[in-house]
N, C-alpha and C positions, 0 to 999 in steps of 0.2 A: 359502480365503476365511475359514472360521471362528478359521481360527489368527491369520490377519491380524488380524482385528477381537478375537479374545482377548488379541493382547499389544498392542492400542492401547486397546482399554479397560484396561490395567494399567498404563498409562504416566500415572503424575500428571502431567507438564508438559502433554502432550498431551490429555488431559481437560478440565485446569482451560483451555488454552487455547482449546480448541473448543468450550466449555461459554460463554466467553465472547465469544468470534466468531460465537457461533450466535445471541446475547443482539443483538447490534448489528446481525443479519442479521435479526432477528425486527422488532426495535424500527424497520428504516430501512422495511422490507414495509408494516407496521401504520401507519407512518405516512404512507403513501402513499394508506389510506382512511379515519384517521383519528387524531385527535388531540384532546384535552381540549379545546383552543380553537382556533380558526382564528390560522395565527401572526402574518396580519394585523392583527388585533386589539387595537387602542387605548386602554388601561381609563385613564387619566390620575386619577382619585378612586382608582384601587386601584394605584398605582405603590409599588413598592419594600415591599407588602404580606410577610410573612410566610408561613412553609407552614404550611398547610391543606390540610383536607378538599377547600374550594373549587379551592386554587391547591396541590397536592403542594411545589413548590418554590417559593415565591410568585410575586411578578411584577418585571420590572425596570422601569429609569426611566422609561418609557412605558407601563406597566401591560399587558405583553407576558405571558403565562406563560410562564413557563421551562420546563417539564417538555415543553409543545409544541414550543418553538423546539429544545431539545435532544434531542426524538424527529425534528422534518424536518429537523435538521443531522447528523442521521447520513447520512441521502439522497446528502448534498454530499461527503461522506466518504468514502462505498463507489465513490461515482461517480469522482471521481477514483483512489482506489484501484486500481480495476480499470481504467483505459481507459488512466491513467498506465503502470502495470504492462504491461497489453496493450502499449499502443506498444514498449516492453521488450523484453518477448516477443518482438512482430513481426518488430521489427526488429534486434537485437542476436541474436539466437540465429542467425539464417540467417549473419550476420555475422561471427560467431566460427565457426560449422561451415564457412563460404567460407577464412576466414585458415586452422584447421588443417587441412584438404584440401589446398589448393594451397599452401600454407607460401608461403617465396619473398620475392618481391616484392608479392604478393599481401597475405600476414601481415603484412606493414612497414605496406603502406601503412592497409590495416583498422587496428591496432593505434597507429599514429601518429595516426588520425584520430579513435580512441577517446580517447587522450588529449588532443587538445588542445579535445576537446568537454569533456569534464572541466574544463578551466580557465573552463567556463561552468556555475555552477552553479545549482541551479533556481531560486535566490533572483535572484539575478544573470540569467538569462534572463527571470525575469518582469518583472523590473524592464526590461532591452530591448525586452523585446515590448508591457508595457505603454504606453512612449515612443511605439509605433508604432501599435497597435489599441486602446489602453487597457484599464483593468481588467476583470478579470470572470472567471468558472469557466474560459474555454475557454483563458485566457490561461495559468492553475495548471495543465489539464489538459495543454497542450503546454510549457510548463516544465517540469514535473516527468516526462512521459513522454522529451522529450528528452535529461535528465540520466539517466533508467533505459536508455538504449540503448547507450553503450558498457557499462555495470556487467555486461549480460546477458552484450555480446560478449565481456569477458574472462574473466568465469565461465565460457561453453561454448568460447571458445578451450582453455583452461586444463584442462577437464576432458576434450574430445575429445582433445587432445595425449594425454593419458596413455592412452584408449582405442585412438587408433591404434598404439600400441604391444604392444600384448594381442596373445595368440598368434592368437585366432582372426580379427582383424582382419589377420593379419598370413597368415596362412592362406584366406581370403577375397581379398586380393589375388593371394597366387600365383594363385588357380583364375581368374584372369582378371576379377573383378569390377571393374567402375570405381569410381573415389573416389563416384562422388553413391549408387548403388549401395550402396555400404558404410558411408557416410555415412549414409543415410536403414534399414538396416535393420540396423544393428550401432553406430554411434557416438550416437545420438538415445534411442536406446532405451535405453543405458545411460547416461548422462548427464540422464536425465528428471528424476530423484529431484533432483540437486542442483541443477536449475532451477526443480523445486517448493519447495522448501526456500529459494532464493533469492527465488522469489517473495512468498514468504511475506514475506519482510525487508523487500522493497522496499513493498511494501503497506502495512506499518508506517511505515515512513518518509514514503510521500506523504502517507499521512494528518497526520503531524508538519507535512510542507509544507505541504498546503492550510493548514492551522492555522496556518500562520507570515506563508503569503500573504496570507490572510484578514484575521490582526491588524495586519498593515501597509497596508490596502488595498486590495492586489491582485489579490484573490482575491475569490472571491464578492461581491456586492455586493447591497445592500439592495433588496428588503424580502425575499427570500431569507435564510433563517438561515442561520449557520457560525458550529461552536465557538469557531475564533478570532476573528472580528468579536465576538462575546459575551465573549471576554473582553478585547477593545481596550474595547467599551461599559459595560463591569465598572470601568474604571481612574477611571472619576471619583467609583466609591460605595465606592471599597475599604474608608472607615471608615464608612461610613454604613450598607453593605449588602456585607460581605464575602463571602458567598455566592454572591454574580452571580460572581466568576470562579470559587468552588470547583466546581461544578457542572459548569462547560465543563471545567475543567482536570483532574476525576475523570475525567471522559466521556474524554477524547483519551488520558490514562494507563492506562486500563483496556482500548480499543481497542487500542492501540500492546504494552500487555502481553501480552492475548491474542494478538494475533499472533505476538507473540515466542514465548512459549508454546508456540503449538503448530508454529511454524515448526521450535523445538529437539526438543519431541516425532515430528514426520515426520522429522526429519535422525536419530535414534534407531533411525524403526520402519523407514527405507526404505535402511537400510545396516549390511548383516547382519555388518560387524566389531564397529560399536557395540552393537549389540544381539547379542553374543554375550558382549560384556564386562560385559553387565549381570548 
């Protein structure tokens, strides 16, 4: 354990990543009991104000602070992240370990079904689902979980195939063990690392989605914050008050980086060819 933790504190990616994934894990906590102003908050005589002492990041066209609305939009952020990612998880991982178990007809049809979900992508299902339940979080959160479930199933198809191939997977079968048997205590086990690593990716990304759902609509909707609704409401002070979009658009690129970060940082410290080439 202590050697683990000594070459991941010596991993700059993985540092600078987790240093900043912990900042957005602090910041979405904190503002869940508190924030500079309530993001409700109407100031119309102090719209489009300056940073201050009073306002850190001043306020936008409705005399909103900013520094609040981008502490309880990280909330919207992680929440999608994680629930998007889970459905992933969920469902695409039993799904790819089912296709390389029973290969076959089995793997066709998993593997056919993952692609032509692919041909729906999060942007494109939300916009479907919206037609039908209309806008809002729940809408981003099952777009974007839908588009993460074939991505899982051919990452763990793809890396269980090469496991079943390993000697002792391959010796665990002679002695009689069944595929779910062997599946669940030799192919899961070894294939962990690069569905954490995965996750990592896909968490950066939903975050990019909600952001995208957000700015078009789709996503999130009022009096709820989201970085991207903040910076669709940025677009009409661009010369007046360029800051309303810098703020959202730092906030989603430093999110998105840390993850990345430390995503490359754990695919280093949890796969001992890389980390022997170091």
């Amino acid at each position: 354990m202590y050697h683990a933790f000594k070459r991941a504190i010596q991993h700059p990616s993985f540092v600078a990543g987790s240093a900043v994934v912990f900042l957005l894990l602090v910041s979405a906590v904190v503002s869940m009991f508190w924030s500079p102003y309530p993001v409700g908050d109407i100031d119309i005589p102090n719209k489009l104000a300056a940073s201050s002492g009073k306002h850190w990041f001043g306020t936008d066209s409705l005399g909103r602070d900013i520094a609040s609305l981008l502490l309880v939009g990280s909330q919207n952020s992680l929440l999608v992240g994680f629930i998007a990612v889970g459905i992933g998880l969920g469902a695409g991982v039993p799904l790819g370990l089912l296709a390389s178990a029973k290969r076959g007809w089995v793997e066709e049809v998993v593997m056919r079904a993952a692609d032509f979900t692919f041909a729906f992508p999060a942007l494109l299902s939300a916009i479907l689902l919206t037609s039908i339940y209309g806008p809002g979080l729940v809408v981003s959160i099952t777009a974007i979980g839908i588009f993460n479930i074939p991505v899982f199933a051919r990452i763990t198809r793809g890396a269980a195939n090469s496991v079943w191939t390993r000697d002792y997977t391959l010796a665990a079968r002679a002695a009689g063990k069944s595929k779910w048997a062997i599946t669940w205590e030799h192919v899961l086990p070894n294939i962990a690392s690069v569905l954490i690593v995965q996750a990592t990716v896909q968490f950066a990304i939903a975050i990019l989605a909600e952001a995208a759902l957000s700015y078009l609509g789709l996503g999130t909707q009022p009096p709820q914050p989201s970085w991207g609704r903040m910076l669709n409401e940025a677009q009409s002070q661009m010369f007046q008050a360029p800051m309303l979009a810098v703020y959202p658009g730092v906030a989603i690129a430093l999110a998105v980086l840390g993850l990345n970060l430390m995503g490359d940082g754990l695919r280093d410290l949890l796969d001992p060819r890389l980390s022997r080439t170091r």
